[in-house]
N, C-alpha and C positions, 0 to 999 in steps of 0.2 A: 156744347162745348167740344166733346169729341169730334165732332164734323165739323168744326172751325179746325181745330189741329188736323185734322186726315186733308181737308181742302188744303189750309198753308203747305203740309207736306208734298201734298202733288204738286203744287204750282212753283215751291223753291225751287228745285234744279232747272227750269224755264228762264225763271228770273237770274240766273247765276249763269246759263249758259249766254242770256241775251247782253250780259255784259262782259262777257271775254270777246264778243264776236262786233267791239268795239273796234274803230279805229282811230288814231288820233292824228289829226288833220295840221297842216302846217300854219293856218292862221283861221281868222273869223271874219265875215263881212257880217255887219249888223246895220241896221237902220237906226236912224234918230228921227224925233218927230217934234218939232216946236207947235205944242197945240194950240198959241193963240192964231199965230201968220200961218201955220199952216203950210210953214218950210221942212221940206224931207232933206235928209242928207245919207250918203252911204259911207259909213266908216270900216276900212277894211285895217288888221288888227295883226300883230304876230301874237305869237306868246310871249308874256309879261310887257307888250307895248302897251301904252296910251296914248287918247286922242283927248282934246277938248272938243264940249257941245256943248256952246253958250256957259254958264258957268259949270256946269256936269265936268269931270274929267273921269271916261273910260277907260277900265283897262282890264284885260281879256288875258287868264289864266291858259287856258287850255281849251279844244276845240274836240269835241268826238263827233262820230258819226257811222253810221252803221256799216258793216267790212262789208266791202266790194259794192256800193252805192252811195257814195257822198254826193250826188244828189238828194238824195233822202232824209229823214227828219236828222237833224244837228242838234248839238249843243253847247254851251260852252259856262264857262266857268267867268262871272263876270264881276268885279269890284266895282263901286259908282259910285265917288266923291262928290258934292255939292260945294261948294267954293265955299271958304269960312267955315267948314265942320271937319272936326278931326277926325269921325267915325262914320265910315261908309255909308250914304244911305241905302246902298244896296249891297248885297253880297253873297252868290249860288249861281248856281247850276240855273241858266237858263233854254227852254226847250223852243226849238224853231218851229212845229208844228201846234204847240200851246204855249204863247208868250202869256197868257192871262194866269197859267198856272201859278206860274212865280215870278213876277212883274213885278218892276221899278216900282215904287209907288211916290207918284211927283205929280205937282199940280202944272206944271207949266210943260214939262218935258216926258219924252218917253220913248224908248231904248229897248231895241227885240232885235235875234239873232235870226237873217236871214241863213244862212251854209257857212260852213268850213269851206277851208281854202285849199285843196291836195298838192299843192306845186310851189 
């Protein structure tokens, strides 16, 4: 138990600096994927915008990505309404580098954040 606490201890201030050394990006491009046809589409997003994707309607909170490389892993904050449901079926912090970590979960459709948008 002591070497679980002395580990967490060393590794917090890593984890605390790796999030101040965030930036926050002016919008989101994300992909959609209709899994039957097998149609891609690119939806690009501001903050607090939405898009419709077949009955999905997207919309994209906020956009980080790591200072001075927004090419690099992204993320963003993402709401996913289903047509006919009053409660999200999705709702978090989506990772551009691990869409599987915390993914949509929908049998017909599915929704991953390619980068932030700097401009």
């Amino acid at each position: 138990m002591r070497l679980l606490s002395l580990t967490i201890a060393m590794f917090l201030p890593l984890a605390a600096s790796a999030q101040e050394n965030a930036a926050v990006g002016t919008g989101a491009v994300l992909r959609g994927l209709e899994k039957i046809s097998g149609d891609v589409i690119d939806i690009t997003l501001g903050p607090g915008e939405q898009a419709d994707f077949g009955p999905l309607t997207v919309q994209m909170a906020e956009c980080r990505y790591p200072q001075g490389d927004p090419a690099a892993d992204a993320f963003a904050f993402l709401s996913i309404r289903d047509e006919g449901q009053d409660e999200p079926i999705f709702s978090g912090w989506m990772i551009a580098s691990s869409p599987a970590l915390n993914a949509l979960d929908h049998p017909r459709y599915d929704v991953w954040v390619l980068r932030c948008k700097t401009e």
